[in-house]
N, C-alpha and C positions, 0 to 999 in steps of 0.2 A: 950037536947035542951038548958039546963040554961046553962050547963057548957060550950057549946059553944057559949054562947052570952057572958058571964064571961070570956072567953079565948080572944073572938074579942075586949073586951072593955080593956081589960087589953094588949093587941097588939098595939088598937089604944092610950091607953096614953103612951106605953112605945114612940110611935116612935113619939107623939108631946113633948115629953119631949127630945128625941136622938136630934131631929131635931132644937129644940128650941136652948140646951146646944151647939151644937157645929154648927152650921148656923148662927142664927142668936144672939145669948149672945155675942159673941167674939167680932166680930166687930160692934155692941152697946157699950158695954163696951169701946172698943179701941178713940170709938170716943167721948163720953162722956168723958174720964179722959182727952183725947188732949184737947178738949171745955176747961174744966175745968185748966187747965195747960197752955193754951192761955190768958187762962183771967187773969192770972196775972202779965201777959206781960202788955195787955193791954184788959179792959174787951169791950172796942167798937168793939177792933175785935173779940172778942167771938161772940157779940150779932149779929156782921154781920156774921160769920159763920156759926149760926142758923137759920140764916134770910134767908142765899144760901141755906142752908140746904132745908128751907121751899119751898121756890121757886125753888129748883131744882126737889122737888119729886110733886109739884105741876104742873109744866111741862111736868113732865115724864106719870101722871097721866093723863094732858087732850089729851097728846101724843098718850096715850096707850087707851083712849076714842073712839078718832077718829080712832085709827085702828083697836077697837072693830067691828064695823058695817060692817067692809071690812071680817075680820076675821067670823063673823057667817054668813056671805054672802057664805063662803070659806063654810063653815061646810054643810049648808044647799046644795050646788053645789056636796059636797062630800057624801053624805049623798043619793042621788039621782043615781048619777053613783054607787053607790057600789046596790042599787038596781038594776042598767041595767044590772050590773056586774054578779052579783048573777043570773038575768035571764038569761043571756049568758051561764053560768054555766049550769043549769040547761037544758034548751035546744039545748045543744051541738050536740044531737043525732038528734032532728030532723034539726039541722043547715046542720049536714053533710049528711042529707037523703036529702035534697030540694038542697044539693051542692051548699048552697050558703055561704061554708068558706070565701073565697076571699072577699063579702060585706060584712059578720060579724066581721072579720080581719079589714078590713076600717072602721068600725061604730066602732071600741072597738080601733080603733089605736086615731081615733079624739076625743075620751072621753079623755084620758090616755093625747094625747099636749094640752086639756084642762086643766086637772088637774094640769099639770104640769106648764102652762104658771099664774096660778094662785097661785101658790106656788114659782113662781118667783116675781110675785108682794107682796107674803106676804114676801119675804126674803129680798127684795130691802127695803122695809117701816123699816124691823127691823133693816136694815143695816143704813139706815140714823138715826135712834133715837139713835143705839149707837154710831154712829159718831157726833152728837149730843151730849150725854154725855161726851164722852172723850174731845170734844173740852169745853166745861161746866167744866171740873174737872181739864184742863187745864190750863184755865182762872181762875179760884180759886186759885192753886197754884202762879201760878204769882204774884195775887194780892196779897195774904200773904207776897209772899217774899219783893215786891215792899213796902207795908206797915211795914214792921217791919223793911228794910234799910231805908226807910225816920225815920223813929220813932229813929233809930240809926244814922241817921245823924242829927241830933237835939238832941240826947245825953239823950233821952228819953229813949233807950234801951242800955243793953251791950251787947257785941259781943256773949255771951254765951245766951241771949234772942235773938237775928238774930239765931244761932244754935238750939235753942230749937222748936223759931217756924216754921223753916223751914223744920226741922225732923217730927214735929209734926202735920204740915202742909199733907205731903207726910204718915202719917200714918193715918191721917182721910181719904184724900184720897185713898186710899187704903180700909179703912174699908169701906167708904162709896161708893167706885164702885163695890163695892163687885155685880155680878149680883144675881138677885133676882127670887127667885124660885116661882115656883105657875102657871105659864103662861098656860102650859098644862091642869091644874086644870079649870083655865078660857074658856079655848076651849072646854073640856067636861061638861062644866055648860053651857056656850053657845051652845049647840048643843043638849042639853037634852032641853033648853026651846024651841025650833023649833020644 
């Protein structure tokens, strides 16, 4: 009994540690040392690209708020048909003694274009948040670029700071769209507290 509580606890740090080092360290790091290598350009635009930073996951957060409620809506709906389900199952035998397949068939086809019409409104919602981010990461980039050619037509920058932050630009983004794992996690936390 201990050595397998000892084996689970040693399982679960190996895989927050897997997960840590190569998920989420990298692109931390990637985007930390661009912050940092921005600011020498110019450190206003660091402080504004912490500042997006902020307000971009701030967004994402009241985003993924509002589509919590819709989403344990979804779990509690799922949660109920896998119970009519399981009866269905069960009572198969006396379905087909009373011969009423054909209305069991129509009562188990309108759960199933339920299910599924609610699994198109949770795909449509995730679909606009990441179109949402990408036009977000898009406008970021631009403005970089835009700020470090004015900053170089005013002779405030060299031609190798336009080069550096526009590289550097395009690797925050990049670390910073990285998508973000857990969501699954959220859907069985929400559905254990129902």
């Amino acid at each position: 009994m201990l050595a397998s509580r000892i084996s689970a606890t040693a399982n679960a740090i190996f895989t927050v540690e897997n997960t840590s080092a190569w998920s989420a360290l990298q692109p931390l790091l990637s985007v930390v040392g661009a912050v940092v290598l921005i600011g020498w350009v110019s450190a206003w635009m660091a402080f504004s690209l912490v500042g997006h930073f902020h307000l971009h996951d701030c967004l994402s957060v009241l985003a993924g708020e509002e589509g919590r409620s819709a989403s344990c809506a979804l779990c509690f709906t799922r949660r109920i048909r896998r119970r009519r389900a399981d009866r269905c199952d069960r009572n198969m035998v006396t379905v087909r003694t009373l011969v009423a397949t054909a209305r069991e068939c129509l009562r188990f086809g309108t759960c199933i274009e339920d299910e599924m019409a609610s699994r198109q409104v949770s795909l449509r919602y995730l679909e606009k948040l990441r179109q949402l981010h990408a036009t977000l990461t898009v406008l970021l980039s631009c403005c970089l670029l835009g700020w470090v050619l004015w900053l170089w037509t005013r002779e405030r920058a060299t031609t190798g700071d336009v080069v550096l932050v526009s590289s550097l630009g395009f690797a925050i983004l990049h670390g910073h769209a990285r998508p973000r794992r857990g969501a699954r996690g959220h859907d069985a936390a929400c559905c254990a507290a129902r």
